[in-house]
C-alpha positions in Angstrom: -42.9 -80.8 -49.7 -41.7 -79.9 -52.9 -38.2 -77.7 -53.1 -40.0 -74.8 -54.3 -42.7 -74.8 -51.9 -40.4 -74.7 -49.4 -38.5 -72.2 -51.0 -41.2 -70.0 -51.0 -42.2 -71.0 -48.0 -38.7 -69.9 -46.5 -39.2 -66.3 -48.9 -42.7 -65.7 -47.8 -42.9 -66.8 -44.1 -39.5 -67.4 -42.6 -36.5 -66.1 -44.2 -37.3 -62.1 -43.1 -37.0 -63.4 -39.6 -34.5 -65.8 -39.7 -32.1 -63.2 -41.4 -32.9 -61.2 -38.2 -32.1 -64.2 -36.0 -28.6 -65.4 -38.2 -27.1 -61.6 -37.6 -27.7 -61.6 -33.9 -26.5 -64.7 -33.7 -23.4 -63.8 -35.5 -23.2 -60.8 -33.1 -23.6 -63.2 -29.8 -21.0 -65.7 -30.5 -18.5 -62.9 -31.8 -19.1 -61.1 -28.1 -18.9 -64.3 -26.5 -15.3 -65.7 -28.3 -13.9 -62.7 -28.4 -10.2 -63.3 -29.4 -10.5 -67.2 -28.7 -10.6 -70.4 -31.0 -13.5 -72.7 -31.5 -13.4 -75.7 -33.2 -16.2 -76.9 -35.3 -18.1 -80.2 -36.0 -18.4 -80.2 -39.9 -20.1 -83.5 -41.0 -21.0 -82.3 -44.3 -24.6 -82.4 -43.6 -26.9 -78.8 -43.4 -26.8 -78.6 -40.0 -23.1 -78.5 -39.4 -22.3 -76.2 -42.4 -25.1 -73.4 -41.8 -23.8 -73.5 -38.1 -19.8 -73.7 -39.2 -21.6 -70.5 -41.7 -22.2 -68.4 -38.3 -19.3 -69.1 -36.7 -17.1 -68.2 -39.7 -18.9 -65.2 -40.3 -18.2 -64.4 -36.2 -14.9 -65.3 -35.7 -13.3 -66.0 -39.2 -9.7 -67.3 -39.1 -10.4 -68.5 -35.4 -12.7 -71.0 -36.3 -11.1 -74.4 -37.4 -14.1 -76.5 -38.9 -13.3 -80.7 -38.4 -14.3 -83.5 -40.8 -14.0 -86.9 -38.9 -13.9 -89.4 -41.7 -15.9 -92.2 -39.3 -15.8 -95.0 -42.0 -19.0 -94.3 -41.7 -20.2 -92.2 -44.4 -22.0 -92.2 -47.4 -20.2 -92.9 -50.6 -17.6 -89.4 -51.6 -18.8 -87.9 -49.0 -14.9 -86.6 -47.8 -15.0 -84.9 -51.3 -17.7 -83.3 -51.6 -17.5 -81.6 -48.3 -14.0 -80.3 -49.4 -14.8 -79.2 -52.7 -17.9 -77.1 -50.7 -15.9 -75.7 -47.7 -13.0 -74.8 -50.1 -15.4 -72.2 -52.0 -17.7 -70.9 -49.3 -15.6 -70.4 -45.8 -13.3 -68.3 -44.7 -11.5 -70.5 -42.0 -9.7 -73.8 -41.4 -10.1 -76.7 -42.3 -8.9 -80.1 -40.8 -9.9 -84.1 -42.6 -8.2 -86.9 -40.4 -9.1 -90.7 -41.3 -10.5 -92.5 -37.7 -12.3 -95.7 -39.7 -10.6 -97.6 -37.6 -10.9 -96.2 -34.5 -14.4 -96.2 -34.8 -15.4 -99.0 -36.2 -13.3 -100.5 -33.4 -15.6 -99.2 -30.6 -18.6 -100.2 -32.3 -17.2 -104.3 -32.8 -20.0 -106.4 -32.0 -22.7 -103.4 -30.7 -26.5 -104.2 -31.7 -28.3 -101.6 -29.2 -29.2 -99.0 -31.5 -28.8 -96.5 -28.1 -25.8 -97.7 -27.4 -24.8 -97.5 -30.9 -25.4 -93.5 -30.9 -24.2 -92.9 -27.1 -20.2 -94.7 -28.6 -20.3 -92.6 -31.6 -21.2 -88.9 -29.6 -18.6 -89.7 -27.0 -16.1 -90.6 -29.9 -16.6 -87.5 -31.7 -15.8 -85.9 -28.3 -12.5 -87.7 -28.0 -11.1 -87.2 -31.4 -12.4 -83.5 -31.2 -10.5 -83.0 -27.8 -7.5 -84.5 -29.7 -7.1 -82.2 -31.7 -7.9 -79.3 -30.2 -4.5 -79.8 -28.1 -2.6 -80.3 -31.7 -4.1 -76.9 -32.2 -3.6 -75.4 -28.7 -5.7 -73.3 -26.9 -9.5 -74.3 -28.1 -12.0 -73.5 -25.7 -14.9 -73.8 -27.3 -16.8 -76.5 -29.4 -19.4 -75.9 -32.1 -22.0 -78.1 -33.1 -25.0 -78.2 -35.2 -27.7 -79.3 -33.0 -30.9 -78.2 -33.6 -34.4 -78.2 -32.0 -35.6 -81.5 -33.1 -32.3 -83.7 -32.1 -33.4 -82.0 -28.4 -37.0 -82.3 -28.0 -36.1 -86.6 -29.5 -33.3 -86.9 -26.9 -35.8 -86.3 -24.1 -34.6 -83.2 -22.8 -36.2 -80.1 -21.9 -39.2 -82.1 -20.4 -39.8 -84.3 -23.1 -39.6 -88.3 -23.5 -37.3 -89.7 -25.2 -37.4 -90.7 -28.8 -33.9 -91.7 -29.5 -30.5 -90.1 -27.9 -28.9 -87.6 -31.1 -25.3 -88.6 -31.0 -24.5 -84.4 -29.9 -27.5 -84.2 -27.1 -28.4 -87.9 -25.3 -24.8 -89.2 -26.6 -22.8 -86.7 -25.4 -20.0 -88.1 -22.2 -20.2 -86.7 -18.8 -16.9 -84.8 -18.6 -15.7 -82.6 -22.1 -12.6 -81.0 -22.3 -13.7 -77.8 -23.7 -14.6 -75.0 -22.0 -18.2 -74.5 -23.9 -20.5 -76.3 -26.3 -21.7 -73.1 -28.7 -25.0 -74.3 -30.8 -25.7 -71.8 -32.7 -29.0 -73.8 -34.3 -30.4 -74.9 -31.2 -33.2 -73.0 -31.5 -34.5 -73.8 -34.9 -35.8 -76.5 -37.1 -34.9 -78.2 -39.8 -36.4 -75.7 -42.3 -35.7 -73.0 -40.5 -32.1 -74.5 -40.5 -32.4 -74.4 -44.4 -33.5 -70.5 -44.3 -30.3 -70.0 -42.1 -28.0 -71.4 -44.7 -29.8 -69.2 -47.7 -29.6 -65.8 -45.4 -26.0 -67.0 -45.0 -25.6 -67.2 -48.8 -24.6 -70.8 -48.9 -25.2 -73.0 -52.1 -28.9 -74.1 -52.8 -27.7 -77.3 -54.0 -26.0 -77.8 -50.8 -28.7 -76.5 -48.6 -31.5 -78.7 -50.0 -29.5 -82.1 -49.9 -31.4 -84.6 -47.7 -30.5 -84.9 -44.3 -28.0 -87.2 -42.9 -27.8 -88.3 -39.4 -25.0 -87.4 -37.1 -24.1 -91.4 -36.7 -23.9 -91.9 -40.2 -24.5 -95.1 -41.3 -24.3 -97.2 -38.3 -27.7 -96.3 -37.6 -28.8 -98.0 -41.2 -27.0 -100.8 -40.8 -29.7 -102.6 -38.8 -27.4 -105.0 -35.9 -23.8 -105.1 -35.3 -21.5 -102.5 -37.9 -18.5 -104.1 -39.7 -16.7 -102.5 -43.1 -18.0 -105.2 -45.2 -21.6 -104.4 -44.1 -21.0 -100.4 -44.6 -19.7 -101.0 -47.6 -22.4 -103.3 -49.3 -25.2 -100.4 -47.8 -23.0 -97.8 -49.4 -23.2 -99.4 -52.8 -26.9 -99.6 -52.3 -27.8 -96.4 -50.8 -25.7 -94.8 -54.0 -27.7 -96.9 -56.3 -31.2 -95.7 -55.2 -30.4 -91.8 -54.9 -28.5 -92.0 -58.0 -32.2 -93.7 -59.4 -33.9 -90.9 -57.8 -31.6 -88.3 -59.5 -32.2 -89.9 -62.6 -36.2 -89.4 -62.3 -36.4 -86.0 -61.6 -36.8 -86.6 -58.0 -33.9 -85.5 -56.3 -35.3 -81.9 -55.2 -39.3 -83.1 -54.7 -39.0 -85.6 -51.6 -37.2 -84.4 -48.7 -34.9 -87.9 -47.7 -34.3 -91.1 -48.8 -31.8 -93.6 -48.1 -31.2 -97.6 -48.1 -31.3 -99.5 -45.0 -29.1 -102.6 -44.5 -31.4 -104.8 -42.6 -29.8 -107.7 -40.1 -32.1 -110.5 -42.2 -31.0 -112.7 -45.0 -33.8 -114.4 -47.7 -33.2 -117.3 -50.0 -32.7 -115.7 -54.1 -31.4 -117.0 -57.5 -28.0 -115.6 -58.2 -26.0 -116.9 -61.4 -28.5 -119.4 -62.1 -28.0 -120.9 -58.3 -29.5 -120.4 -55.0 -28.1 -117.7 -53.4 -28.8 -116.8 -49.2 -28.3 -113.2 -49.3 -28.9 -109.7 -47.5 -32.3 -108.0 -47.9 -32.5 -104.3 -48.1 -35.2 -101.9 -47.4 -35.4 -98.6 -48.8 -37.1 -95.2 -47.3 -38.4 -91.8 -48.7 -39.8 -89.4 -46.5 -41.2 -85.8 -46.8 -41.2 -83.7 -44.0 -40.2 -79.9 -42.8 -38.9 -80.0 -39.6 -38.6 -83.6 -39.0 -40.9 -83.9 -36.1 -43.7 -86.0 -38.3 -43.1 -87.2 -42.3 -44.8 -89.1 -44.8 -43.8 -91.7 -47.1 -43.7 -90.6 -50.4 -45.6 -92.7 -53.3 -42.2 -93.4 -55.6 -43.1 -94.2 -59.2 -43.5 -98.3 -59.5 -40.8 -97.8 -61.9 -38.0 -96.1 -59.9 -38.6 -98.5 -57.2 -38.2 -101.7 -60.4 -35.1 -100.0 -61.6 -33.4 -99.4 -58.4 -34.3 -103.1 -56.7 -33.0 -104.5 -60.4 -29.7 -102.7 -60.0 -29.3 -103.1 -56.6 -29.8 -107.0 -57.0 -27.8 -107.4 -59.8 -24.6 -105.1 -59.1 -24.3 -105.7 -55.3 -23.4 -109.4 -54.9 -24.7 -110.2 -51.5 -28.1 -108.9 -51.9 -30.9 -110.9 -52.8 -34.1 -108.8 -51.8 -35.6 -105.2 -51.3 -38.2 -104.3 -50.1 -39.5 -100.2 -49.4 -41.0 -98.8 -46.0 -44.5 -97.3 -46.5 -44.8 -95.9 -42.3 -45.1 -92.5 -41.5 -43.8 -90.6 -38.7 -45.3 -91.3 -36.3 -45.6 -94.3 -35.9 -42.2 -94.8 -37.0 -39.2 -92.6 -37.1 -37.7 -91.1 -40.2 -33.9 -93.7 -39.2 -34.9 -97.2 -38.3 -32.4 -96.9 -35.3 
């Protein structure tokens, strides 16, 4: 779906209601905090920031929004989630640097489950850190919405794939509630929220990105060098996109490191490098999508820069599967 289709679409059909839905919303959480602190999940992504939107607009000051830096983000993503809170948010804001620590529990881990279950009950631990450098935090916002539930098998359904902050969550939280403010919408209406809440359109329309970050595109185990050869890629093909006009007409797209190697010709020798796949999707609420029909060229220009300017990368190749049969994340 194009952006202004579903611009309209949230104008015409679903904004007047979810204007309804973001003040009572407000109203709830502001009842149910009262004079306490709540310390919020902010990944960067539209999720987090339309429900870190809510509970600033509830609680203000009270509300102390967290960036996790997990080594495994796209490339600036730090920056560009500062330079955002910084003009739209009237609360706190904390950035710490846990590469390590994360990348450390995910050493040698191929299960793509497993994978997600480490990075939810990480976020936990760090967020449960510092809430006691902070002091009395009882409560613990997050940006789940209605798809990352009905795919992580709860409420009656079968699971899909366990969302790093519904399936991946540990057992025993120090915090005295999870608030989700979102929990009851989907992705588009998610999108509606964030314009009712006056946030930026640039930032509301920017593709999704999922909670466990890049570990899920990097198909096998995670290490930096790995992360950090899918980064270049994955900034390569949306920076090709951007180039074509294409940024605001297909809902998400990304590069996938893949955990096979094919034989190439680099510098005039043969070359055994890492093959790349790359995915664009449209979709609304992220229960189905369809893979978008790139121009031949944008697919050329990004597979020629992506060959020639990341050096252990010898093939690409692009995923034509919808959803279903596939998911929109290989993992």
């Amino acid at each position: 779906m194009s952006s202004d289709r579903m611009e309209q679409n949230m104008q015409t059909e679903t904004r007047p209601v979810i204007e309804e839905f973001v003040q009572k919303k407000i109203d709830e959480i502001r009842d149910q905090v009262g004079d306490g602190k709540a310390l919020c999940a902010l990944s960067g992504g539209v999720d987090s920031s339309v429900a870190a939107a809510i509970m600033s607009k509830a609680i203000g000051k009270n509300l102390t929004c967290l960036f996790v830096d997990t080594g495994l983000m796209r490339l600036n993503e730090g920056e560009e989630v500062r330079k955002m809170f910084e003009g739209h948010f009237d609360s706190n804001l904390i950035m710490i640097d846990a590469e390590e620590r994360f990348l450390g529990k995910l050493a040698g881990v191929t299960n793509p489950e497993t994978k997600r279950k480490i990075i939810g009950e990480e976020f936990i631990r760090v967020f449960e850190e510092e809430a006691k450098k902070i002091g009395s935090v009882d409560f613990l916002v997050q940006g789940t919405i209605l798809s990352d539930i009905v795919e992580s098998g709860t409420s009656g359904h079968a699971l899909v794939k366990s969302h790093h902050n519904v399936g991946g969550l540990p057992d025993v939280i120090d915090f005295k509630e999870i608030i989700e403010p979102l929990r009851e919408l989907y992705k588009d209406e998610v999108r509606a929220a964030g314009l009712a809440l006056g946030l930026p359109k640039t930032h509301i329309e920017r593709q999704p990105f999922p909670g466990p970050g890049l570990a899920i595109r990097v198909i096998g185990d995670v290490t930096k060098s790995k992360l950090d050869t899918l980064r270049q890629c994955d900034y390569i093909f949306r920076d090709e996109i951007a180039k074509a006009g294409l940024a605001n007409k297909v809902w998400q797209y990304f590069a996938i490191l893949t955990d096979l190697h094919s034989v190439g010709v680099k510098n005039n020798a043969r070359a055994y490098g890492r093959m790349v796949a790359l995915r664009a999707v449209n979709s609304t609420d992220a229960m189905t999508a369809e893979w978008v029909h790139l121009p031949y060229d944008v697919l050329g220009k990004a597979s020629d820069r992506i060959t020639n300017e990341v050096g252990d990368v010898t093939r690409v190749v692009y995923d034509i599967t919808s959803k279903p049969p596939a998911t929109i994340e290989w993992e």
